[in-house]
VMD Tcl script that draws the C-alpha trace (Angstrom):
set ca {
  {35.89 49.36 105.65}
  {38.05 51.63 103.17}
  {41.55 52.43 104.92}
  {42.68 55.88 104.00}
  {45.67 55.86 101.47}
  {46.94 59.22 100.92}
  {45.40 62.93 101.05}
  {46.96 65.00 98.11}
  {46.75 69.00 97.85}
  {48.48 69.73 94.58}
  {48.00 72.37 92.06}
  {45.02 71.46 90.06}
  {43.50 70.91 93.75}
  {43.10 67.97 95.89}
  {42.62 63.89 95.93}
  {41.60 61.76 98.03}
  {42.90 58.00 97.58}
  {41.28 54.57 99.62}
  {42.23 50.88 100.25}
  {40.33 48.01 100.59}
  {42.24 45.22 101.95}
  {39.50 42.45 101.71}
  {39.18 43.28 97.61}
  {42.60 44.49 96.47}
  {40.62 47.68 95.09}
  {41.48 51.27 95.22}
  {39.38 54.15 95.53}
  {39.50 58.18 94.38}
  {37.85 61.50 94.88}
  {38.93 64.71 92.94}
  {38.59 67.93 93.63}
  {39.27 70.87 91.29}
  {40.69 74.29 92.31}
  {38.77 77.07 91.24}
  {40.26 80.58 90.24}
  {38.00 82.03 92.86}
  {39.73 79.63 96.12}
  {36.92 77.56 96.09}
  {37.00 73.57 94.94}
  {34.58 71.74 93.06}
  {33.97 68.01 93.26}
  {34.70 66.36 90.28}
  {34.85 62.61 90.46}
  {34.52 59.60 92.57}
  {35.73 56.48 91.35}
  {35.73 53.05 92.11}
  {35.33 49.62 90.87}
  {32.07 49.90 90.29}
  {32.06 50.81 86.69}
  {32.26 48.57 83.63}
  {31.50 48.70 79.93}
  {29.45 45.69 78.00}
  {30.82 45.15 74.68}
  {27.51 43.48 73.27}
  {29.87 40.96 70.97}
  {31.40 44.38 69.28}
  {34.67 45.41 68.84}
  {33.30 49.00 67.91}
  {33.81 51.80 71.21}
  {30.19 53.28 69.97}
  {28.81 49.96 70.41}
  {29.40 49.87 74.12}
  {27.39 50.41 77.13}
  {28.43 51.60 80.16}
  {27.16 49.84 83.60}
  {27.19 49.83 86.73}
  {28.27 46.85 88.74}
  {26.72 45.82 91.57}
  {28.01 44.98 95.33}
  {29.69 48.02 95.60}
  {26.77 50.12 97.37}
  {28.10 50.23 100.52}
  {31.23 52.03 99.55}
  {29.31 54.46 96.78}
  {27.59 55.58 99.96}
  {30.65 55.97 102.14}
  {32.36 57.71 99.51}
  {29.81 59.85 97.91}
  {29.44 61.16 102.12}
  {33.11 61.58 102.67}
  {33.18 63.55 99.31}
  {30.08 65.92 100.18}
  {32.31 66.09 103.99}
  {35.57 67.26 102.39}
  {33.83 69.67 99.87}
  {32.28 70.98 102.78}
  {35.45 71.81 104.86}
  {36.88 72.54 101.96}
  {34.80 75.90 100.25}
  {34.35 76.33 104.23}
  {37.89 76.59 105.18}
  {38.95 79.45 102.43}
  {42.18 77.97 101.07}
  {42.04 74.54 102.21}
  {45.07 73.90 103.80}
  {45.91 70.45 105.21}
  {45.39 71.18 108.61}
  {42.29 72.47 108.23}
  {40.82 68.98 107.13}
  {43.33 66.67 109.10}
  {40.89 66.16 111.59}
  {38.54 64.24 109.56}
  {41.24 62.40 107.65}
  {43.56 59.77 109.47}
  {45.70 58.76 106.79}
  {49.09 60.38 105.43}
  {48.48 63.58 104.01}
  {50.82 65.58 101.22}
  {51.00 68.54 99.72}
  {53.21 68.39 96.32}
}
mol new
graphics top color blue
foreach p $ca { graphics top sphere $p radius 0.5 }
foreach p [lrange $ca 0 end-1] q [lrange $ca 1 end] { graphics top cylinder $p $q radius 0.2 }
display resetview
């Protein structure tokens, strides 16, 4: 299971970081702030991503890919994300204390 690392609000809006202890991997989801309060998700990352070279040294040569093995934390992640969004453009402003229930970790605001 992901251990929560660290709950960011800062001014281009708010991250989420993860742990995995058995892999050594870290995890991320971004949120942008929006000029009308709201937040939009905008990425969730993990080390599930990769690029095949196909023997080519050339960028435009490459293929992304997905790796697999990592389904169970896509899934875990891509609910927490859909979760915080929700509290989130819920909770007008997002303050920290509005989604510290749902988030056990440390939690900053920078």
């Amino acid at each position: 299971m992901l251990q929560e690392l660290a709950f960011i609000r800062h001014k281009a809006g708010i991250s989420l970081q993860y742990y995995d202890k058995g892999t050594l991997q870290n995890f991320l989801i971004t949120y942008g702030a929006k000029a009308n309060g709201k937040f939009a998700l905008e990425n969730v990352a993990g080390p599930w991503s990769a690029v095949e070279r196909h023997g080519s040294e050339d960028p435009k040569d490459w293929e992304s890919v997905v790796l697999p093995g990592w389904e169970n934390e896509k899934r875990f992640l891509n609910d927490r994300a859909i979760l915080f969004l929700t509290i989130f453009n819920a909770s007008y402003g997002a303050t920290l204390e509005k989604a510290h229930e749902f988030w056990n970790g440390p939690m900053y605001e920078v």
